[in-house]
C-alpha positions in Angstrom: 0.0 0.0 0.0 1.2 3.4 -0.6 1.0 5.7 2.4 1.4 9.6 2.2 1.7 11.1 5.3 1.5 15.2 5.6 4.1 16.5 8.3 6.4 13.9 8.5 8.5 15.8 10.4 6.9 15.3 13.4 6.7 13.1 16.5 3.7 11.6 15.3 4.3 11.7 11.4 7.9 10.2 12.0 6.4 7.7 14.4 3.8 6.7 11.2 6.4 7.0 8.7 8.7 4.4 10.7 5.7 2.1 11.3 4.6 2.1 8.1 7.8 1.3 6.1 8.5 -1.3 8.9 5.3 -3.4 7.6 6.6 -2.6 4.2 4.4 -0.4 3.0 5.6 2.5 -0.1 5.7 6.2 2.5 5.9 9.4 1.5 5.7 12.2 3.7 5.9 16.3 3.4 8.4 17.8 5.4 8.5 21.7 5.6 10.9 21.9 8.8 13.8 19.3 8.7 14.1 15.4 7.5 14.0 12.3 10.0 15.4 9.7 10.5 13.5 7.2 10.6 15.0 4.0 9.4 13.4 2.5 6.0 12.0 6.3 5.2 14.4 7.9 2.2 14.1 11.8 2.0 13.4 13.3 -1.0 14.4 16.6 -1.8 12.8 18.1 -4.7 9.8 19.8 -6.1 8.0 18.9 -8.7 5.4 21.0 -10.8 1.8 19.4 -11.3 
């Protein structure tokens, strides 16, 4: 399942993001302060125009 998670930057969203890739779901999470470092979560650091 892919998961997208809005603030991942948090407690709670780094919490869900680690979780989440742990039971090997696809994550992706916005991130507007710093990245985590959650293990299993990659950081992504680019915009892309819709």
């Amino acid at each position: 399942m892919r998961i997208l998670i809005v603030g991942g930057s948090g407690f709670l969203g780094r919490e869900l993001a680690r979780q989440s890739a742990a039971d090997g779901h696809v994550v992706a999470a916005t991130c507007l302060t710093r990245t985590g470092t959650a293990a299993g979560v990659e950081a992504r650091l680019s915009c892309r125009a819709a």
